[in-house]
N, CA, C and O atoms as CSV, one atom per row, in Angstrom:
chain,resi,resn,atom,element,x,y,z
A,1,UNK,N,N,216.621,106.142,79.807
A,1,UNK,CA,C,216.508,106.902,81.038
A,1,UNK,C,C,216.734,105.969,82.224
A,1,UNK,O,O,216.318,104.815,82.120
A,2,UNK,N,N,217.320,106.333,83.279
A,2,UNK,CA,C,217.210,105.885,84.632
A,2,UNK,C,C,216.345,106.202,85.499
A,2,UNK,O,O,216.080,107.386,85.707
A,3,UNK,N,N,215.802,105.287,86.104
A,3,UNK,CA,C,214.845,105.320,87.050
A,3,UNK,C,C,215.193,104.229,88.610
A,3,UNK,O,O,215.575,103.059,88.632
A,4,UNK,N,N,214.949,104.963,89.527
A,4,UNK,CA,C,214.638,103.943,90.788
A,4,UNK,C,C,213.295,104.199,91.529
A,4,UNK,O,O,212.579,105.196,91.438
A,5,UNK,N,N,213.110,103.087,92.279
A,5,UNK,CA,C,211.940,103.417,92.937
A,5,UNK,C,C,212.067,102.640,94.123
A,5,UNK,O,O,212.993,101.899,94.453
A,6,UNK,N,N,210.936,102.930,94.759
A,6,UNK,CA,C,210.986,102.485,96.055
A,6,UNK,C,C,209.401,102.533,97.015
A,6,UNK,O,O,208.496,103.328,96.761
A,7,UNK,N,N,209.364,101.684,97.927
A,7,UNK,CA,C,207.933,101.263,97.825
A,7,UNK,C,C,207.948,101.535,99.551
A,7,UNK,O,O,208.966,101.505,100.243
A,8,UNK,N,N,206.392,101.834,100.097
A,8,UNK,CA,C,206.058,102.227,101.419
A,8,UNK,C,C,204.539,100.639,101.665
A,8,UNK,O,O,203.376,100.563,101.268
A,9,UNK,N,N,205.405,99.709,102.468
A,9,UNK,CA,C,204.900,98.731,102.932
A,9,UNK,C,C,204.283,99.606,104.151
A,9,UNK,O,O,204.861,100.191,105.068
A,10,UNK,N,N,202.607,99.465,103.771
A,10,UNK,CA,C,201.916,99.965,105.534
A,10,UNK,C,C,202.238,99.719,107.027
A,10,UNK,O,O,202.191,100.423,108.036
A,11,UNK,N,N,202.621,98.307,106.737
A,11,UNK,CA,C,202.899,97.544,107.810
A,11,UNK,C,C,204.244,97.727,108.316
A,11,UNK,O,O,204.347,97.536,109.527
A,12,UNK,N,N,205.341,98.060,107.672
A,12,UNK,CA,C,206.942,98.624,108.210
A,12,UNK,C,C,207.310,99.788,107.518
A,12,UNK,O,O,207.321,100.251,106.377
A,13,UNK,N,N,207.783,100.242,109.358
A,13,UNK,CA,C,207.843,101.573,109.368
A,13,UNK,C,C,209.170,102.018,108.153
A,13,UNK,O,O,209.515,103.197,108.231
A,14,UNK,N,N,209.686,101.414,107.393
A,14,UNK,CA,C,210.985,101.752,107.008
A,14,UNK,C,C,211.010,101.431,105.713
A,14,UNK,O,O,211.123,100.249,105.385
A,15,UNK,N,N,210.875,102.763,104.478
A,15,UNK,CA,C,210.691,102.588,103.247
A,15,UNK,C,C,211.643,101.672,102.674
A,15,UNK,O,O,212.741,101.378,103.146
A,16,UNK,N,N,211.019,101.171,101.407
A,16,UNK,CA,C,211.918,99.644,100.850
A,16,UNK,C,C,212.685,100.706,99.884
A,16,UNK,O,O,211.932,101.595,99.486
A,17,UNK,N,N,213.616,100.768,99.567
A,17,UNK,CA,C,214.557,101.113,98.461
A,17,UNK,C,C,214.411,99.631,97.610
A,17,UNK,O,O,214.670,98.506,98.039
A,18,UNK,N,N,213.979,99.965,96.453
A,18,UNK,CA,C,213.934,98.963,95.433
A,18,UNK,C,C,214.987,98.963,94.247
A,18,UNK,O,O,215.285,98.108,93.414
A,19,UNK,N,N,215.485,100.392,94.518
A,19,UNK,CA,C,217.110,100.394,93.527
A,19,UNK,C,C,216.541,101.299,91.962
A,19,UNK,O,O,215.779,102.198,91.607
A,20,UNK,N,N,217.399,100.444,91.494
A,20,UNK,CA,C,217.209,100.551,89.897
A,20,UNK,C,C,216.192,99.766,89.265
A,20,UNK,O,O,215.991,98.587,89.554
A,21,UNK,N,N,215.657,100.299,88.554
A,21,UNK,CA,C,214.025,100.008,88.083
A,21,UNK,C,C,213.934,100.166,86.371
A,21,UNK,O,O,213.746,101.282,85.886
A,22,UNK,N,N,214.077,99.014,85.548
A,22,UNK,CA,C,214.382,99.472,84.001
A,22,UNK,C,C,213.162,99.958,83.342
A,22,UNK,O,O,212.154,99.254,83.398
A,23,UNK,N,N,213.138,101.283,82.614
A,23,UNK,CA,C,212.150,101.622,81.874
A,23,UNK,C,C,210.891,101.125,81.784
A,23,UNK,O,O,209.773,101.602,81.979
A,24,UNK,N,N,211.375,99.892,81.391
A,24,UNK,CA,C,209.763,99.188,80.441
A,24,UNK,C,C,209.557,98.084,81.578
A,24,UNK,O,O,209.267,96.994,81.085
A,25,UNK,N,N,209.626,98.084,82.847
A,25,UNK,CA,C,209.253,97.099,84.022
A,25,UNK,C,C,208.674,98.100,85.046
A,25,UNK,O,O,208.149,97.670,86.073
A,26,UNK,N,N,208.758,99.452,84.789
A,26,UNK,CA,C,207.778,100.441,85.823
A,26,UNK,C,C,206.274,99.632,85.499
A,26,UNK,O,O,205.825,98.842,86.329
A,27,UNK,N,N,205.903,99.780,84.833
A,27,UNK,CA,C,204.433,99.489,84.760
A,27,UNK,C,C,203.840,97.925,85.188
A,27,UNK,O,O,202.729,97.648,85.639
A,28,UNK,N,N,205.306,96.758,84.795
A,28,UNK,CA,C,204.719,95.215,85.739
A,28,UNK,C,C,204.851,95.543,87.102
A,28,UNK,O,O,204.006,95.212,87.934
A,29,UNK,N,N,206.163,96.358,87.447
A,29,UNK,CA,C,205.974,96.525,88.768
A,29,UNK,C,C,204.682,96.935,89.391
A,29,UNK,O,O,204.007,96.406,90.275
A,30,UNK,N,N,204.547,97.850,88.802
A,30,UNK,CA,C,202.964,99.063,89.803
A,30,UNK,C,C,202.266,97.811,89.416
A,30,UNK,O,O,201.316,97.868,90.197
A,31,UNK,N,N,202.086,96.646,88.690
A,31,UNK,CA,C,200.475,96.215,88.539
A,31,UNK,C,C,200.488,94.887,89.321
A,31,UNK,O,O,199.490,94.227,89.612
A,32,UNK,N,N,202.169,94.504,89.709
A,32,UNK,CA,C,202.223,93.352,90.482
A,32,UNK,C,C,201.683,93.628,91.783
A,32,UNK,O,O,200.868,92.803,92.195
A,33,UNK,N,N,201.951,94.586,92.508
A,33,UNK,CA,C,202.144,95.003,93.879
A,33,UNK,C,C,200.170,94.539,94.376
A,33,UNK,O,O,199.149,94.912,93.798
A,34,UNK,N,N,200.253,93.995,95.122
A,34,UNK,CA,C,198.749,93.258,95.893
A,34,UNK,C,C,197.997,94.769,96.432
A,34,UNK,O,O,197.542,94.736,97.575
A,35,UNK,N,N,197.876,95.869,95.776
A,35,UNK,CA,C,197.144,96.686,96.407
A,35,UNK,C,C,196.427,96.308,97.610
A,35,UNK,O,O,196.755,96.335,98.796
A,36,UNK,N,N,194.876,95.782,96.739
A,36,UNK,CA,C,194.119,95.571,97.798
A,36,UNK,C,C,194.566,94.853,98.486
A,36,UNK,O,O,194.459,95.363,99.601
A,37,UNK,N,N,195.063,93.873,98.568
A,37,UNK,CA,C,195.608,92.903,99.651
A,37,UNK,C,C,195.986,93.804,100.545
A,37,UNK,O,O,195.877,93.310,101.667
A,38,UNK,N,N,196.419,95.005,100.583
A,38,UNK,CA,C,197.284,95.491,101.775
A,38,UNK,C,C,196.559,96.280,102.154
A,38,UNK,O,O,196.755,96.783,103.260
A,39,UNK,N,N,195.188,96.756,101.162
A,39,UNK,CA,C,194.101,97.730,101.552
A,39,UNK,C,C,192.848,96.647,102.913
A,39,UNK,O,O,192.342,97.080,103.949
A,40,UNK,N,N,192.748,95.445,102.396
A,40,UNK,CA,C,191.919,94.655,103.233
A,40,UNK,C,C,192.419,94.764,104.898
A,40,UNK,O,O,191.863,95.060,105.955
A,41,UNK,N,N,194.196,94.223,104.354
A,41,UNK,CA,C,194.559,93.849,105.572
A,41,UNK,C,C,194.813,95.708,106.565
A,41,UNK,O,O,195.189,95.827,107.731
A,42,UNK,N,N,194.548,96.549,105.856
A,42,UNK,CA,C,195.005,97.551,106.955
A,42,UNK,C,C,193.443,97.792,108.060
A,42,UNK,O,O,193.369,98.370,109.144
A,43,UNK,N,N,192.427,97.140,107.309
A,43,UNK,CA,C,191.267,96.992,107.822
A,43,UNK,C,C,190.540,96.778,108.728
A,43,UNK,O,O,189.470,97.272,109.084
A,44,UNK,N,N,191.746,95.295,109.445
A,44,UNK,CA,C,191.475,94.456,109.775
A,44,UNK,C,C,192.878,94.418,111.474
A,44,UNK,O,O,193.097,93.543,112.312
A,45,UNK,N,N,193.389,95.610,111.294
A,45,UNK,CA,C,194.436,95.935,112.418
A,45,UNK,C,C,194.576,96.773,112.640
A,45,UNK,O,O,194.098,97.639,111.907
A,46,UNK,N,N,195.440,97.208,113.978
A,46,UNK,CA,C,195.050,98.651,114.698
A,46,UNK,C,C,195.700,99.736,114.161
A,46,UNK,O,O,196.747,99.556,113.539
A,47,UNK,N,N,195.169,101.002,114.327
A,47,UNK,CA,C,196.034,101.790,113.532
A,47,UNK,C,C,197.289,101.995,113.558
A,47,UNK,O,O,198.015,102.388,112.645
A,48,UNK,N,N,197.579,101.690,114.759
A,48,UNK,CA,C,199.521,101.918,115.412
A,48,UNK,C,C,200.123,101.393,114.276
A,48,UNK,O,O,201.046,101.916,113.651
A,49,UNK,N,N,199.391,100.006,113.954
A,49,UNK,CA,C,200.254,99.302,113.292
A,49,UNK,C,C,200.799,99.583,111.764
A,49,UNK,O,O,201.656,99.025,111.079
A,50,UNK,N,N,199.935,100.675,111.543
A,50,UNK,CA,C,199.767,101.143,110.163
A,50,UNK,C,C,200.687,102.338,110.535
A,50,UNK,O,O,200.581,103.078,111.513
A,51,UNK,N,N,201.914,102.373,109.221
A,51,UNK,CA,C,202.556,103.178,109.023
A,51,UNK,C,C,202.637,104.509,107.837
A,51,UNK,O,O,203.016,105.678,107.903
A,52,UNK,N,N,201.973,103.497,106.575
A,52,UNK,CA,C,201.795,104.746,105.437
A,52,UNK,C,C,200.467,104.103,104.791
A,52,UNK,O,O,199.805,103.249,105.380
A,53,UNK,N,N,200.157,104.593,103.548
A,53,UNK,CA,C,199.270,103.585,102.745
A,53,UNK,C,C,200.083,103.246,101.970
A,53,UNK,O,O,201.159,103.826,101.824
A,54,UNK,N,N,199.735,102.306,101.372
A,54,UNK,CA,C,200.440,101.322,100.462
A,54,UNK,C,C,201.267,102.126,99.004
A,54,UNK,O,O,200.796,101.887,97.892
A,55,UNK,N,N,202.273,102.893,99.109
A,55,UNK,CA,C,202.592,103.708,98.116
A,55,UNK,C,C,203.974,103.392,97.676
A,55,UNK,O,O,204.870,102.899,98.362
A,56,UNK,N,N,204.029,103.899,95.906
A,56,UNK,CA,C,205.202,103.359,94.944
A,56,UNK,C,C,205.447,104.421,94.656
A,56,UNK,O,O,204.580,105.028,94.028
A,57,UNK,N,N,206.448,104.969,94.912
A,57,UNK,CA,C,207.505,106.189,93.853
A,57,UNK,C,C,208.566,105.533,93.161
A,57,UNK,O,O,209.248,104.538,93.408
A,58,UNK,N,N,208.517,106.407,92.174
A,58,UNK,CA,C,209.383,105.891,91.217
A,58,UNK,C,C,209.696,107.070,90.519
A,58,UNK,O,O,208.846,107.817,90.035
A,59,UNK,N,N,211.379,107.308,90.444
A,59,UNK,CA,C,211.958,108.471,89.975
A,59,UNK,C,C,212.699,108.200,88.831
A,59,UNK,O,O,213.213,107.113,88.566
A,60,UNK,N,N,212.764,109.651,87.865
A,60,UNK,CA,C,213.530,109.822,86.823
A,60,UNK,C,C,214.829,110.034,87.454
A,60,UNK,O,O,214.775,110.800,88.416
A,61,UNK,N,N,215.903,109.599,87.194
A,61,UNK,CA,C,217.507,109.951,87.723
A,61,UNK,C,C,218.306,110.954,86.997
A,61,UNK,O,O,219.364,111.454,87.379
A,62,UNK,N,N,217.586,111.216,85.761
A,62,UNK,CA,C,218.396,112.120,85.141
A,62,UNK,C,C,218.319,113.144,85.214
A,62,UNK,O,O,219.244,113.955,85.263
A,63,UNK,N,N,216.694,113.424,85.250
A,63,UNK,CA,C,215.922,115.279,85.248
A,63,UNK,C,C,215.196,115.409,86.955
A,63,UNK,O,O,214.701,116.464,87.352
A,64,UNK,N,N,215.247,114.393,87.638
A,64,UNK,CA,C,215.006,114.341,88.888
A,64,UNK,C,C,213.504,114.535,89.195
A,64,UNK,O,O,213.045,115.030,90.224
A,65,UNK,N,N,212.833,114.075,88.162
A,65,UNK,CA,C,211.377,114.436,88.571
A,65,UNK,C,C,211.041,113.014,88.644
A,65,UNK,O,O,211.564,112.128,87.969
A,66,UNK,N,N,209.789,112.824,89.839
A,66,UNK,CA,C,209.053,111.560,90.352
A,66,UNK,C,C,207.669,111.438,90.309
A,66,UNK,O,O,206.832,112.135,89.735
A,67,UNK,N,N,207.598,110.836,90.731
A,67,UNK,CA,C,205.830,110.469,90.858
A,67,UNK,C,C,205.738,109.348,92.117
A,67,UNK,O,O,206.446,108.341,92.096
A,68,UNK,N,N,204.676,109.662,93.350
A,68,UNK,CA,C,204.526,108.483,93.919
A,68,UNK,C,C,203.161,108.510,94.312
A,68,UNK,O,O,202.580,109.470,94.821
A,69,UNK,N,N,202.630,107.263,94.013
A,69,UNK,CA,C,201.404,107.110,94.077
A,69,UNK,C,C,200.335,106.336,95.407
A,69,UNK,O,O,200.740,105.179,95.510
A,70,UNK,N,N,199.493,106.508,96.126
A,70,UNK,CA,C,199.351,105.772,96.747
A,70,UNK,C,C,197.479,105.375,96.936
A,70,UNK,O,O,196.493,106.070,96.691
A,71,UNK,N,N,197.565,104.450,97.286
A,71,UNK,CA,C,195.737,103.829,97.468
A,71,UNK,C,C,195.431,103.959,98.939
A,71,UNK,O,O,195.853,103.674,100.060
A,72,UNK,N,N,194.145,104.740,98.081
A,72,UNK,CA,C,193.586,105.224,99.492
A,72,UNK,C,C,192.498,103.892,100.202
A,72,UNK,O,O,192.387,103.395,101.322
A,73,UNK,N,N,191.706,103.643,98.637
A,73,UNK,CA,C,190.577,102.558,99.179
A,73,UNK,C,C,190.744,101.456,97.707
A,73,UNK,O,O,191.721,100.954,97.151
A,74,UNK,N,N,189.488,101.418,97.497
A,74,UNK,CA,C,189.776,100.217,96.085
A,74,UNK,C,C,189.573,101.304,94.725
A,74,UNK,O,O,189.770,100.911,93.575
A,75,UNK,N,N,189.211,102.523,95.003
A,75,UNK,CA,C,188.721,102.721,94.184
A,75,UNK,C,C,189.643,104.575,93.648
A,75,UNK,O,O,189.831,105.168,92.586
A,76,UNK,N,N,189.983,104.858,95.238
A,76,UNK,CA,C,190.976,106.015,95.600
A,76,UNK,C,C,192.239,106.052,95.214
A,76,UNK,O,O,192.820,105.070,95.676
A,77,UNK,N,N,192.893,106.681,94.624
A,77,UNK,CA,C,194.749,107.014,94.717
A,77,UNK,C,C,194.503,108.531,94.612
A,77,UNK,O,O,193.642,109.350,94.292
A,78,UNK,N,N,196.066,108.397,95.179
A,78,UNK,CA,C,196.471,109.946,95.616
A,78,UNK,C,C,198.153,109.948,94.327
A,78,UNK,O,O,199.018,109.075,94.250
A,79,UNK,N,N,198.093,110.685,93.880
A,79,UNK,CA,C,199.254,110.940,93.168
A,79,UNK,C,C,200.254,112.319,93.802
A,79,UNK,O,O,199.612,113.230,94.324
A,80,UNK,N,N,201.676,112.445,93.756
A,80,UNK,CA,C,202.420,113.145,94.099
A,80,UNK,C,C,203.230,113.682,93.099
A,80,UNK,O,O,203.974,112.784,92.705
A,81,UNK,N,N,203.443,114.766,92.482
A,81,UNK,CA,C,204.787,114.860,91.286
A,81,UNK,C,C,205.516,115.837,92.141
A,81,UNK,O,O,205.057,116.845,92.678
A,82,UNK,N,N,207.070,115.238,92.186
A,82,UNK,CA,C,208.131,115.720,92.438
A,82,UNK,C,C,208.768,116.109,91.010
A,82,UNK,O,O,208.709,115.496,89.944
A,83,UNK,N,N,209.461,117.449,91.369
A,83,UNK,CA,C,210.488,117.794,90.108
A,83,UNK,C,C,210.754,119.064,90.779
A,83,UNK,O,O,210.239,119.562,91.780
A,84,UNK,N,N,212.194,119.705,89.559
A,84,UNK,CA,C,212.728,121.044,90.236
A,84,UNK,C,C,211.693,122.313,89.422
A,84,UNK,O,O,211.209,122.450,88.298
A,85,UNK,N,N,211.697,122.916,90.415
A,85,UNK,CA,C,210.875,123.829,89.453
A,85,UNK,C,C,211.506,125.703,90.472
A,85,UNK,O,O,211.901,125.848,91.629
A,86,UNK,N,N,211.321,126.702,89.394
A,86,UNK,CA,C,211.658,127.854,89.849
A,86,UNK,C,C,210.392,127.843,90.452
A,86,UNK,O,O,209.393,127.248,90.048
A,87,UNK,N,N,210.586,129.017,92.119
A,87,UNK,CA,C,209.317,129.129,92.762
A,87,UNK,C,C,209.516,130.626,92.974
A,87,UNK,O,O,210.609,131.179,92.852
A,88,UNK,N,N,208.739,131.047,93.197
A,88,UNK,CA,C,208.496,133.017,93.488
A,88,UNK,C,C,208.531,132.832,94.878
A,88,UNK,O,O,207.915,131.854,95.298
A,89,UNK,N,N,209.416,133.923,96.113
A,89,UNK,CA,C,209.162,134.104,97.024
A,89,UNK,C,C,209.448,135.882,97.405
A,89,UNK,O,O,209.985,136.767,96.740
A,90,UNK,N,N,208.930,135.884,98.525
A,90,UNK,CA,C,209.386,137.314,98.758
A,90,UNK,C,C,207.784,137.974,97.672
A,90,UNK,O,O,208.139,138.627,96.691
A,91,UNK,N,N,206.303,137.824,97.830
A,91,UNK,CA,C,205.868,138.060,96.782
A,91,UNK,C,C,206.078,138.501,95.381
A,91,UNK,O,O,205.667,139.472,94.746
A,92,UNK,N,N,206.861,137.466,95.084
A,92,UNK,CA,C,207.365,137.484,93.439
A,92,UNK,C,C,208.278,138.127,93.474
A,92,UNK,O,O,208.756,137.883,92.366
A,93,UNK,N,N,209.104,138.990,94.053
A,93,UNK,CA,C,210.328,139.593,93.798
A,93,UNK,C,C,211.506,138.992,93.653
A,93,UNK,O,O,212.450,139.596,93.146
A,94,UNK,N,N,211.628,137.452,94.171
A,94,UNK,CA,C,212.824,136.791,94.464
A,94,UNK,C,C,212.557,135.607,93.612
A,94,UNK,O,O,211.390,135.337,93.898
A,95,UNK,N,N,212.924,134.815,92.806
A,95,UNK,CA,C,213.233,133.140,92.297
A,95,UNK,C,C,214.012,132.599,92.838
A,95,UNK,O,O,215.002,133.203,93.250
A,96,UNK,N,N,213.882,131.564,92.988
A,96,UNK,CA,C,215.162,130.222,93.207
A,96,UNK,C,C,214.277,129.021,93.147
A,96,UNK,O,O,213.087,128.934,93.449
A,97,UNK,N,N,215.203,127.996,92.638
A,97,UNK,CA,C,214.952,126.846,92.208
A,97,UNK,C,C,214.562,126.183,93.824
A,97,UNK,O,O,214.902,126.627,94.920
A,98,UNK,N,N,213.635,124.833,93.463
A,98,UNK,CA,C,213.158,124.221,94.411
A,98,UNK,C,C,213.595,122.896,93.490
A,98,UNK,O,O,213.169,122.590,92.376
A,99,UNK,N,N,214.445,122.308,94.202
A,99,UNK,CA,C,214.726,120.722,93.469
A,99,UNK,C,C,213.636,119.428,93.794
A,99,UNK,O,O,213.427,118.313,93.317
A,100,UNK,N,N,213.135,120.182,94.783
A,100,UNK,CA,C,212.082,118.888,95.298
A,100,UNK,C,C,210.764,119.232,95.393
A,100,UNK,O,O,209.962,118.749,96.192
A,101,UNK,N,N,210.475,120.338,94.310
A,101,UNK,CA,C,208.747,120.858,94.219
A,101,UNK,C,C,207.939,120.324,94.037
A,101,UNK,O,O,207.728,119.981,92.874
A,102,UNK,N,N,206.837,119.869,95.298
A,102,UNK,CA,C,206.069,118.879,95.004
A,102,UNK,C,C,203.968,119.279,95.109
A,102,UNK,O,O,203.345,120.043,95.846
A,103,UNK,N,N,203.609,118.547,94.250
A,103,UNK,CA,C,202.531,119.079,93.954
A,103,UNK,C,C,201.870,117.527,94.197
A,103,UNK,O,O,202.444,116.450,94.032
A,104,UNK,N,N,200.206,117.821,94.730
A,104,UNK,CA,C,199.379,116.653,94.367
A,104,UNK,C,C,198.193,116.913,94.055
A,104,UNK,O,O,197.593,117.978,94.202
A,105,UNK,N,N,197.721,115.647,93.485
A,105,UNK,CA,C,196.403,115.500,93.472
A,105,UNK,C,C,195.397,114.136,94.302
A,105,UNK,O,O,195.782,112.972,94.411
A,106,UNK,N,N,194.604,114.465,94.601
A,106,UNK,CA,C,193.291,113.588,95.289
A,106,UNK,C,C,192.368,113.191,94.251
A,106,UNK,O,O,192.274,113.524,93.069
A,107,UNK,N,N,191.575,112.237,95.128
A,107,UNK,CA,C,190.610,111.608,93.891
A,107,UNK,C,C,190.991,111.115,92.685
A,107,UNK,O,O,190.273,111.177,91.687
A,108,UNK,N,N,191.970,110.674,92.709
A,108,UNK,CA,C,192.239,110.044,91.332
A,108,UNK,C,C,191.909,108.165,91.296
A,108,UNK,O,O,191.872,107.376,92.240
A,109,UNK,N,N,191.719,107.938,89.882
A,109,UNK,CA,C,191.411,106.717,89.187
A,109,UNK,C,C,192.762,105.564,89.437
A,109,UNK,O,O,193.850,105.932,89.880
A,110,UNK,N,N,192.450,104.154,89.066
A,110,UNK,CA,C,193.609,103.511,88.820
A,110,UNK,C,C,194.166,103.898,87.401
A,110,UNK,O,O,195.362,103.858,87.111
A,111,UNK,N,N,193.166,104.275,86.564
A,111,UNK,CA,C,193.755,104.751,84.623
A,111,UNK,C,C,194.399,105.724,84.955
A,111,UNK,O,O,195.450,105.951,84.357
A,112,UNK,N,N,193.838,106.833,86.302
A,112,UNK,CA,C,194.588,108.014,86.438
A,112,UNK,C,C,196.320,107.845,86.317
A,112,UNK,O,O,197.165,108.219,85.504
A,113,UNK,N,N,196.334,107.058,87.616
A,113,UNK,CA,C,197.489,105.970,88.155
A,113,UNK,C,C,198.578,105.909,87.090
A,113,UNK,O,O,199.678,106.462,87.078
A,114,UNK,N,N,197.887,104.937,86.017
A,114,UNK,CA,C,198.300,104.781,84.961
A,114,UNK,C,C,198.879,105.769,83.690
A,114,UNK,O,O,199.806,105.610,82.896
A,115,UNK,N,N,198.135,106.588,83.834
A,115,UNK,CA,C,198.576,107.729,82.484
A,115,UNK,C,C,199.282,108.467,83.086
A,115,UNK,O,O,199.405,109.463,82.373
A,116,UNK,N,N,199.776,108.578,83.889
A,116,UNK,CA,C,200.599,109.196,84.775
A,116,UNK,C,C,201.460,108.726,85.079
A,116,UNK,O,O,202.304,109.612,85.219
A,117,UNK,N,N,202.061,107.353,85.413
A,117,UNK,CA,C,203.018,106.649,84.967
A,117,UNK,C,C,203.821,106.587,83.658
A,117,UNK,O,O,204.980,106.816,83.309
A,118,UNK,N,N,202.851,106.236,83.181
A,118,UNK,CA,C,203.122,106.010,81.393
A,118,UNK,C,C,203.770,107.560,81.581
A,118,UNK,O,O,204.969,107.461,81.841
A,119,UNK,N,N,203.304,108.994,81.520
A,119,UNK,CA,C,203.904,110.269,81.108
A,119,UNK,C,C,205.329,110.051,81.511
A,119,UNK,O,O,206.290,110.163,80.749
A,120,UNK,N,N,205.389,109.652,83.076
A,120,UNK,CA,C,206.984,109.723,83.862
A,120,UNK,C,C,207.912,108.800,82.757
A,120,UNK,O,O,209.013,109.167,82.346
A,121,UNK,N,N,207.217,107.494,82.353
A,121,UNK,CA,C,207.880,106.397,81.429
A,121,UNK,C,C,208.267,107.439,79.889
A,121,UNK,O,O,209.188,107.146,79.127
A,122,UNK,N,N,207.586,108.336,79.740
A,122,UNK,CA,C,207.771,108.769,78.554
A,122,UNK,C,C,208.544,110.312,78.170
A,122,UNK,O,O,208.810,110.971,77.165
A,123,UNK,N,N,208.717,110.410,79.761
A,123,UNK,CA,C,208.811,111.579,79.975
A,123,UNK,C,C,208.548,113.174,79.231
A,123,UNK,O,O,209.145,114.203,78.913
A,124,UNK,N,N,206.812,112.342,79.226
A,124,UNK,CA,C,205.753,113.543,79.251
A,124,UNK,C,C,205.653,114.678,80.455
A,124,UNK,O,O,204.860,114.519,81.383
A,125,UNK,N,N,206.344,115.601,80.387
A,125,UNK,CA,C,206.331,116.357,81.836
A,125,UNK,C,C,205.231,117.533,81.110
A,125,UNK,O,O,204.578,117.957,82.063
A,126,UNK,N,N,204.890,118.035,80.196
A,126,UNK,CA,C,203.684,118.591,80.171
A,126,UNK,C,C,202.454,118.260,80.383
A,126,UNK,O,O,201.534,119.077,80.424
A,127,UNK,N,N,202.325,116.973,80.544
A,127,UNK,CA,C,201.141,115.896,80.786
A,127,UNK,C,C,201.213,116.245,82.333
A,127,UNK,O,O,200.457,117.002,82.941
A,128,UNK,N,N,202.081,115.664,82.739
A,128,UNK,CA,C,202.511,115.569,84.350
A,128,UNK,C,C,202.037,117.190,85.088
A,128,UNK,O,O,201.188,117.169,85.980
A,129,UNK,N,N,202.501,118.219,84.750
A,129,UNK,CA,C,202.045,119.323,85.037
A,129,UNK,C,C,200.798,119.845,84.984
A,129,UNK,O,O,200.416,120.543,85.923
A,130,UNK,N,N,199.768,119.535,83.626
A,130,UNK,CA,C,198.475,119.752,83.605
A,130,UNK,C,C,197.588,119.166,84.494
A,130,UNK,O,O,196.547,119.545,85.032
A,131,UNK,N,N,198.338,118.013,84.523
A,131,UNK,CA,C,197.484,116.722,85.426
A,131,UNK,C,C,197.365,116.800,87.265
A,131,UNK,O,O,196.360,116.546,87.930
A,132,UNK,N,N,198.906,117.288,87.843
A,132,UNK,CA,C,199.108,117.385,88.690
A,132,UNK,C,C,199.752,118.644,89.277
A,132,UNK,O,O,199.855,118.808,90.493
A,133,UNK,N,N,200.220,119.604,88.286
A,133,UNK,CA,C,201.062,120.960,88.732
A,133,UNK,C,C,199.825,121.594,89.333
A,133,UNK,O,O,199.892,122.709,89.851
């Protein structure tokens, strides 16, 4: 599978495109990245200066579904799943596809983090849906 990702430094305003991202290096990536380091330092400066929280998406290229995750505190993440999904409008009378249907969840764990990664790596999308649809 193909994957890219791309990362939201708090401190600049202008998301990093990180490219192409191989399978089995999603997971050193997410565990390299200095979380707290960037959780201390948003602490410690004014809010202007703060642009996002410290967050990693990382997309499937083939079936177009993502995940991006971000830390709220040391102990907080927020997860996001992107994918296409049919949506009802017009109270249910009408379908059409939404390529960028995005759903979240709050309160989540760093294992959360994790098994949720791992699903995108495995492309568990029934996992992904229970967890976050």
């Amino acid at each position: 599978m193909n994957f890219r990702a791309s990362f939201c430094d708090p401190f600049n305003p202008e998301i990093i495109e990180l490219g192409e991202i191989e399978q089995n290096k999603i997971m050193e990536s997410f565990e390299k990245i200095p979380w707290n380091d960037f959780l201390d330092k948003m602490k410690t400066v004014n809010n202007n200066e703060i642009h996002y929280s410290p967050s990693l998406e990382v997309e499937n290229k083939e079936n177009k579904t993502g995940l991006s995750v971000s830390a709220i505190d040391g102990t907080e993440w927020y997860i996001f799943f992107k994918r296409p999904k049919m949506v009802k409008k017009w109270f249910g009378l009408v379908e059409k596809m939404d390529d960028n249907y995005l759903t979240d969840v709050t309160g989540q764990s760093i294992d959360d983090v994790r098994n949720c990664l791992n699903a995108l790596i495995n492309n568990d999308l029934d996992y992904l849906e229970k967890h976050i649809g």
